[in-house]
Every structure is written in structure tokens, then in C-alpha cells.
N, CA, C and O of each residue as an XYZ file, in Angstrom:
460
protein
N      61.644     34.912     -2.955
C      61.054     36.241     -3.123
C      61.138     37.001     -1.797
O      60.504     36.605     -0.819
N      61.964     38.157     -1.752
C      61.955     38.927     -0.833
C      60.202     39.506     -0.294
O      59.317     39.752     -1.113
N      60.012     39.637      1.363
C      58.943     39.911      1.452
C      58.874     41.621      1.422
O      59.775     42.444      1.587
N      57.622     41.775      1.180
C      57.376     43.543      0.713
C      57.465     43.634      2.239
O      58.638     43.812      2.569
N      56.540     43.566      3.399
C      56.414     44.410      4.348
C      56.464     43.253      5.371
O      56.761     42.123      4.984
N      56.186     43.500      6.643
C      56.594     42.830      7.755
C      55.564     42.136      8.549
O      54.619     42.924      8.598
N      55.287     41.139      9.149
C      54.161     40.909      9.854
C      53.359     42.078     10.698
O      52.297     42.658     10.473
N      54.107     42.154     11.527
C      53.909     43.645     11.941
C      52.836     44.482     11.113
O      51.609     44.513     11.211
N      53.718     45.153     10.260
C      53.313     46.088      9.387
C      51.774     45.349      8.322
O      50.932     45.971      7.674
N      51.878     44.352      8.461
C      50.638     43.533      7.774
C      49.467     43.742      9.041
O      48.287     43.850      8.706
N      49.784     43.785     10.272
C      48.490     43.505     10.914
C      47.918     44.759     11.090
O      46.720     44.949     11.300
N      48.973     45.811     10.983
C      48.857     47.212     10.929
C      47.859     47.859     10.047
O      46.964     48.612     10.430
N      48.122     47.455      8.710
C      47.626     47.671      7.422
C      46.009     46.776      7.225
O      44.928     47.166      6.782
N      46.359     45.736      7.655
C      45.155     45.409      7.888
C      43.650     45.715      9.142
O      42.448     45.585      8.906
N      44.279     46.108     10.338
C      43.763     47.373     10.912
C      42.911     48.335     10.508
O      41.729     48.408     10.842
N      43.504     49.095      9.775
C      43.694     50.074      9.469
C      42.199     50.245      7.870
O      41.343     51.123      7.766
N      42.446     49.084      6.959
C      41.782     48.264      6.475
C      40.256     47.605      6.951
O      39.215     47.352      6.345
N      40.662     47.489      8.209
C      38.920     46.742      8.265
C      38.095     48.018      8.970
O      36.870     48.126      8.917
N      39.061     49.044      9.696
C      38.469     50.609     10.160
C      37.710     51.473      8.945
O      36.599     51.938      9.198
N      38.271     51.676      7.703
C      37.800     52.205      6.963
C      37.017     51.544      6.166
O      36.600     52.301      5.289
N      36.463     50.063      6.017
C      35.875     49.174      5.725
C      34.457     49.210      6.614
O      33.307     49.125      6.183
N      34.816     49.332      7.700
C      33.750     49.423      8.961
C      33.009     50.712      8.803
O      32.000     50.884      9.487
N      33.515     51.881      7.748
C      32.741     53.112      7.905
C      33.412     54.474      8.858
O      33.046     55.639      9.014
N      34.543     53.677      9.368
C      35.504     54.773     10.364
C      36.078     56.028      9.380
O      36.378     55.744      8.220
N      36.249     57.635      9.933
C      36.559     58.484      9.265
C      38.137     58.351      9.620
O      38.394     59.106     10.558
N      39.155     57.711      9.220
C      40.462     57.383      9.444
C      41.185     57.990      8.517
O      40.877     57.946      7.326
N      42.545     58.815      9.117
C      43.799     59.513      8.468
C      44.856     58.848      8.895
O      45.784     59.520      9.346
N      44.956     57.641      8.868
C      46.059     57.333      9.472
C      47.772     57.840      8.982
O      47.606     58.572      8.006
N      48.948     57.754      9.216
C      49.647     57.916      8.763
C      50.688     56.561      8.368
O      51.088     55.665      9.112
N      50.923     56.770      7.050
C      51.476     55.178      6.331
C      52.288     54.536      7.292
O      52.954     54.944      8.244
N      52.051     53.366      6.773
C      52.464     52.180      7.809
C      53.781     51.991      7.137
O      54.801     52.098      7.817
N      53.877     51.630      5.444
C      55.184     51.380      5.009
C      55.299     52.189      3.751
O      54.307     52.563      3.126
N      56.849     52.517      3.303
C      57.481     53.022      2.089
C      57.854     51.819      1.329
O      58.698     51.005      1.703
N      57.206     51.758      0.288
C      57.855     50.856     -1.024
C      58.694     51.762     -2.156
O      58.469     52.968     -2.264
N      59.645     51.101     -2.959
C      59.978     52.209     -3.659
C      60.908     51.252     -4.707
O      61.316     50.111     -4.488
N      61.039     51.784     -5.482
C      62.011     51.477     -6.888
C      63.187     51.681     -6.694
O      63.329     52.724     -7.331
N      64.402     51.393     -6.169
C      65.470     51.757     -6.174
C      66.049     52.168     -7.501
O      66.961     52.995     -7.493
N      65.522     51.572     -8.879
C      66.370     52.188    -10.068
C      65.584     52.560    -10.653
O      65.543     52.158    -11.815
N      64.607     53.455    -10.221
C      63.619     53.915    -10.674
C      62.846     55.389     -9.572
O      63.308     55.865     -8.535
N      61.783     55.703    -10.193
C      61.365     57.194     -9.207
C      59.728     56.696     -8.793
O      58.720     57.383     -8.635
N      59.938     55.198     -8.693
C      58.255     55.088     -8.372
C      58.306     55.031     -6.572
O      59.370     54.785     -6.004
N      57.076     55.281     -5.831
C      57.351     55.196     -4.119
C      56.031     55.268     -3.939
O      55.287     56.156     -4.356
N      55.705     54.182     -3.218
C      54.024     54.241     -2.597
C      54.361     53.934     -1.234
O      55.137     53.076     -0.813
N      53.329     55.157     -0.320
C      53.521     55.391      0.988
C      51.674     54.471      1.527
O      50.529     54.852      1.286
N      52.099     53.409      2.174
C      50.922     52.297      1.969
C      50.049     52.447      3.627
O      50.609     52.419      4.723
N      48.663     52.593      3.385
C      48.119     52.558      4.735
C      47.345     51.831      5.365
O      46.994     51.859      6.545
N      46.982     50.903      4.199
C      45.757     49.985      4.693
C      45.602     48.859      3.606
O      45.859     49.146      2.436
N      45.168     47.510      3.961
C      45.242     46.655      3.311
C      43.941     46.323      3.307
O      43.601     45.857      4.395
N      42.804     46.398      2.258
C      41.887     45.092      2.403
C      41.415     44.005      2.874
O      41.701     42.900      2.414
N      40.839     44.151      3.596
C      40.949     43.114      4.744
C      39.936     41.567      4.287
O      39.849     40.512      4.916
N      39.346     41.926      3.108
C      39.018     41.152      1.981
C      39.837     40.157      1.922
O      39.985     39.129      2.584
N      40.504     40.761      0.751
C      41.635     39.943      0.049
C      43.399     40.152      0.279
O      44.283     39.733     -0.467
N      43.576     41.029      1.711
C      44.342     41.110      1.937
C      45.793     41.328      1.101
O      46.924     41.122      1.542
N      45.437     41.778     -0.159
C      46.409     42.123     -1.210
C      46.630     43.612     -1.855
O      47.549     44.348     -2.213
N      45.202     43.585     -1.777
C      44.843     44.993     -2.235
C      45.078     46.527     -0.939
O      44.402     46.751      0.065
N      46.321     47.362     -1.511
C      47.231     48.214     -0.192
C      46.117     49.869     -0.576
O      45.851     50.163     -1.741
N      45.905     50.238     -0.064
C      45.674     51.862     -0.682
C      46.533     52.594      0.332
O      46.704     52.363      1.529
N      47.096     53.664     -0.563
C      47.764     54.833      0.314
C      48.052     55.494     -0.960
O      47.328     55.305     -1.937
N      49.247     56.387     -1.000
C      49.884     57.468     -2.044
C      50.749     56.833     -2.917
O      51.754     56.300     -2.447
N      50.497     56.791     -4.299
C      51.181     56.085     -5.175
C      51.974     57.171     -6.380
O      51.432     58.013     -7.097
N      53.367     56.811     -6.291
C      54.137     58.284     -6.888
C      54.962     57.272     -8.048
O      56.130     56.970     -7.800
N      54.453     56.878     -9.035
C      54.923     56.643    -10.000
C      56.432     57.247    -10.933
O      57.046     56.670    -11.831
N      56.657     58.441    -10.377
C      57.720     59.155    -11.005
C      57.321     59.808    -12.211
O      58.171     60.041    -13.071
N      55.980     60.169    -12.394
C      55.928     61.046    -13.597
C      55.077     62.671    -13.375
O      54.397     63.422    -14.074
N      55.627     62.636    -11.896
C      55.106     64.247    -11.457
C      53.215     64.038    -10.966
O      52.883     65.011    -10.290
N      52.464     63.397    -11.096
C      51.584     63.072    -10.822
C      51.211     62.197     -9.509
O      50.221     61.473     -9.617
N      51.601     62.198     -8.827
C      51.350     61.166     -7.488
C      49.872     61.103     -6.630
O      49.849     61.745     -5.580
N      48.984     60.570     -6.914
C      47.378     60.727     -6.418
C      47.584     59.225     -5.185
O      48.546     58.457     -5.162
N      46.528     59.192     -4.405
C      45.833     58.592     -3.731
C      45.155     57.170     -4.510
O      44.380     57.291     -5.458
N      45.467     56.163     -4.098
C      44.393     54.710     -4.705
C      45.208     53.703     -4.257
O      45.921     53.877     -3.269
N      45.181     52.275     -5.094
C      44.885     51.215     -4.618
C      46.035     50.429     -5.537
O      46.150     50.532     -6.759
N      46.724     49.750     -4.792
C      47.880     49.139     -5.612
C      47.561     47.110     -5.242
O      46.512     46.982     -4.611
N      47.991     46.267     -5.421
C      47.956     45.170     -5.222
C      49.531     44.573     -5.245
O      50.316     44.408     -6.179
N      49.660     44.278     -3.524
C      50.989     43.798     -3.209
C      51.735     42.834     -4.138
O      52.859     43.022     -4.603
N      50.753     41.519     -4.386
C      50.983     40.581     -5.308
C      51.779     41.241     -6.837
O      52.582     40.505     -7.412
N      51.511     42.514     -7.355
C      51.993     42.953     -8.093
C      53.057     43.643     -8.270
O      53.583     43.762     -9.377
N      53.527     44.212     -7.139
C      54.216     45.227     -6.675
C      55.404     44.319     -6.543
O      56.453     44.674     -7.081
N      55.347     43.094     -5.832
C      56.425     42.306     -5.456
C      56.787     41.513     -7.309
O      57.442     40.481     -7.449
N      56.380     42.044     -8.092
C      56.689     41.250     -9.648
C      57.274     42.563    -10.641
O      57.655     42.311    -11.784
N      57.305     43.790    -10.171
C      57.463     44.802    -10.896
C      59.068     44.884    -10.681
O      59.515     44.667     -9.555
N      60.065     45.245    -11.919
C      61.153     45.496    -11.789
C      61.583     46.583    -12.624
O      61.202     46.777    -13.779
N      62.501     47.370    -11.890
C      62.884     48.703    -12.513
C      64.125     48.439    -13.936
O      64.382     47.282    -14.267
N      64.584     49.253    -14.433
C      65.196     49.305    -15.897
C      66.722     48.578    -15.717
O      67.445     48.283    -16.668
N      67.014     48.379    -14.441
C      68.364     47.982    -14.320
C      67.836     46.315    -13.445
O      68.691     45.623    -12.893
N      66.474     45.942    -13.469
C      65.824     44.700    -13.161
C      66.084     44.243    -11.398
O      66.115     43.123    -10.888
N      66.260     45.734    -10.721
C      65.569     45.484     -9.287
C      64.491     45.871     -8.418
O      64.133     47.015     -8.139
N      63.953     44.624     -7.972
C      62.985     44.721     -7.672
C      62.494     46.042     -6.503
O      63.273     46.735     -5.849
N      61.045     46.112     -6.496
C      60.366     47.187     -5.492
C      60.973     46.533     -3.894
O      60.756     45.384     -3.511
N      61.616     47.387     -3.267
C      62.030     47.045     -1.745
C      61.467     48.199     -0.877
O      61.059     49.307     -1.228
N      61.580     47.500      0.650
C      60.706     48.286      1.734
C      61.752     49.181      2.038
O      62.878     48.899      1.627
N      61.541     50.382      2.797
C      62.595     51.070      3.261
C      62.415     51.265      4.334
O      61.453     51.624      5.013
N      63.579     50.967      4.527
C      63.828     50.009      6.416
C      64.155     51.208      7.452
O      64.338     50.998      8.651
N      64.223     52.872      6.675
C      64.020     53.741      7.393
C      63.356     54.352      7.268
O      63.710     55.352      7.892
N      62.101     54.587      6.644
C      61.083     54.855      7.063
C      60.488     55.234      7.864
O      59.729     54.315      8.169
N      60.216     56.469      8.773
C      59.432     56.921      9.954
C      58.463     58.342      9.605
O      58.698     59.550      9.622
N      56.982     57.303      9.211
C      56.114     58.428      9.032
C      55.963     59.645     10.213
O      55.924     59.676     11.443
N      55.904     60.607      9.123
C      55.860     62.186     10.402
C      54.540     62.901     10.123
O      54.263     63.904     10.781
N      53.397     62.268      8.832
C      52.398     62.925      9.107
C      51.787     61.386      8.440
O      52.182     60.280      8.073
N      50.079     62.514      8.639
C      49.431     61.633      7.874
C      49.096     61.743      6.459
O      49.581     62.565      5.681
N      47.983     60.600      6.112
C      48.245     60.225      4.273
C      47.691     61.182      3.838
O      47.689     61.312      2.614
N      46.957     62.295      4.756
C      46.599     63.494      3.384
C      47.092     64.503      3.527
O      46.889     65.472      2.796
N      48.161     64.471      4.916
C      49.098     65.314      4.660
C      50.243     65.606      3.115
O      50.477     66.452      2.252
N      50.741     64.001      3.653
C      51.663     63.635      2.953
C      51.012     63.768      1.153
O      51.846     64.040      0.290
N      49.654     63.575      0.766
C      49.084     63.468     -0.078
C      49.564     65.347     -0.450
O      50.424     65.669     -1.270
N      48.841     66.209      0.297
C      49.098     67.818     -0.200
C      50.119     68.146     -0.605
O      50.340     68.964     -1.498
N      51.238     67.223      0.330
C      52.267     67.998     -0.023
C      52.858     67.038     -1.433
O      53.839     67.401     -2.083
N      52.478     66.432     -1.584
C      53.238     65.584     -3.102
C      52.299     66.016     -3.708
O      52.778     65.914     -4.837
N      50.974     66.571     -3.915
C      50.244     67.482     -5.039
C      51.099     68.745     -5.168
O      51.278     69.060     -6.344
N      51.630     69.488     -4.337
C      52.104     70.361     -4.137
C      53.410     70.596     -5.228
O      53.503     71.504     -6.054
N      54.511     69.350     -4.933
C      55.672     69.279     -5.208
C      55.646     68.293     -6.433
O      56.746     68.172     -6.973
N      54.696     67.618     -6.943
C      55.118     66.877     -8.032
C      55.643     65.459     -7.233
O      55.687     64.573     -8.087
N      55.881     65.154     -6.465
C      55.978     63.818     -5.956
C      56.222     63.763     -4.634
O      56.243     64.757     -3.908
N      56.448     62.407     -4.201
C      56.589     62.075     -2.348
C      57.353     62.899     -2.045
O      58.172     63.127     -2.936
N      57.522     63.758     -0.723
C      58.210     64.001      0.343
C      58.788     64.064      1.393
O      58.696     65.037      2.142
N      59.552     62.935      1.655
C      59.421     62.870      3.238
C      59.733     64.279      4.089
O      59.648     64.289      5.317
């Protein structure tokens, strides 16, 4: 099983995770892009649960013009496969330029993610 995100990017997320857990007023800007390659789904991920370390929240863009803010579970994400049966992969270029409620306005705005 290919891994979703990177050590790195795990201690990041988890960070990020025990700050807003702790009561911190945090905007961070996403740590990683997941996305559907044969498909239009893309969650821009900022923080991990520092719980159960599975559970990601950031911007989740399903591909049906609706893209809101919540809570996805990695464990799941890494089992989901698109219509031509490939799996959700990280995108290895990726370089967030704002933060998640930036990025949040402007995919209310437009009907889905934007980089």
C-alpha cells in the first residue's frame, strides 16, 4: 500500500492537530494535496487528530461543485478507488500559497479547489 503522506508531513499535521485541540485560534495553510487522479475528488489536509491520528480535517472537494471544510479519515482515503480503480495519491507538487480559509473562499466561490 502506497503511503498517503510523508513522515514529515505527519508530524506537521499532527502539530497542527494538537494546536487546535489545545484551544489555539489556528489558520494554518494545508500541509498536503490528496486527490483522485481518475476522478475530480481533492482534499487539501491540515491537521490530524492527535487522538487517533487518522482522523485529517482540512477542505474536502469531492467533485460535485460543493467543496466544504471537515474531517476525512486517512485509513479510508488510502481504500477509496476512482472508476478506472486508481487509487487516492499525494501530489508531490504541491506548494500551499494560502491558508485553509483562504483556500476554503475561494472553492465556495468557484465550485471547487483552486490552486
Amino acid at each position: 500500500m502506497k503511503t498517503l503522506i510523508t513522515e514529515q508531513q505527519r508530524t506537521q499535521l499532527l502539530a497542527n492537530g494538537q494546536a487546535h485541540a489545545e484551544g489555539r485560534d489556528i489558520d494554518p495553510p494545508p500541509v498536503v494535496k490528496l486527490f483522485t487522479p481518475d476522478a475530480q475528488a481533492t482534499w487539501l489536509l491540515t491537521e490530524l487528530d492527535p487522538e487517533d491520528g487518522d482522523t485529517a480535517f482540512g477542505l474536502c472537494d469531492l467533485g460535485l461543485g460543493m467543496p466544504e471544510l471537515g474531517s476525512v479519515r486517512l485509513s479510508e482515503l488510502s481504500t477509496i478507488r476512482g472508476p478506472l480503480g486508481l487509487p487516492v495519491e499525494r501530489d508531490l507538487h504541491f506548494i500551499s500559497r494560502r491558508t485553509l480559509s483562504e483556500y476554503a473562499a475561494l472553492a465556495r466561490d468557484n465550485g471547487s479547489i483552486l490552486e
